[in-house]
N, C-alpha and C positions, 0 to 999 in steps of 0.2 A: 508524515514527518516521523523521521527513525529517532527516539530520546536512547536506545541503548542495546548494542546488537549489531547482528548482520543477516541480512536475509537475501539471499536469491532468487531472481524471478527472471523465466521464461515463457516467451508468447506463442502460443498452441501454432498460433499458420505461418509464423516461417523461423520459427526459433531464437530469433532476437533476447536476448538474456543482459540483465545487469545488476550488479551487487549494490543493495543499500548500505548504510552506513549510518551510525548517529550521525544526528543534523543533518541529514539529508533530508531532498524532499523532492519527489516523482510524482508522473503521474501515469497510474498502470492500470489499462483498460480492462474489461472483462475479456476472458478467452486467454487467463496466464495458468502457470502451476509458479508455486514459491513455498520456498524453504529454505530452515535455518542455518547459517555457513557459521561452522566451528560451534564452542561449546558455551557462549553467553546466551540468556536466554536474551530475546529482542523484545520491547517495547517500543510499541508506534502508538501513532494518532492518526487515524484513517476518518476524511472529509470527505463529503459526496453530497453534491447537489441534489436535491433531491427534484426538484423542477425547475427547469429555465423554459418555461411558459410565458409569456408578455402578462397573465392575469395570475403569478404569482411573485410571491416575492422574493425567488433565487434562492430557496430555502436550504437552508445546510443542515446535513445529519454530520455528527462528529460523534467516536466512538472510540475510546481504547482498545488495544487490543492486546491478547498474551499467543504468539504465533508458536509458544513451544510445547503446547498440547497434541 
């Protein structure tokens, strides 16, 4: 989830690209490149399952992030 920004991303095997936006919310595989559109810096909240195993319990990693370093 984008709280503030714009960031860019496009997908390695056939170039597929789309601009985030605050309040937006994606879901962007492994195998992108992304970067920051214009000159706000961008804050997200990036979720990731960490196993969808039957003998776990769907476990989410959530992480802030600062995409302007």
């Amino acid at each position: 989830m984008v709280l503030s920004g714009r960031f860019a991303v496009q997908m390695d095997d056939d170039g597929r690209g789309e601009v985030y936006g605050a309040g937006d919310i994606g879901i962007i595989p492994s195998g992108h490149d992304a970067w920051v559109e214009g000159d706000e810096p961008v804050v997200a909240i990036d979720m990731q399952v960490l196993s969808n195993e039957p003998s776990h319990d769907n476990t989410f990693d959530i992480q802030a992030h600062d995409y302007n370093s």
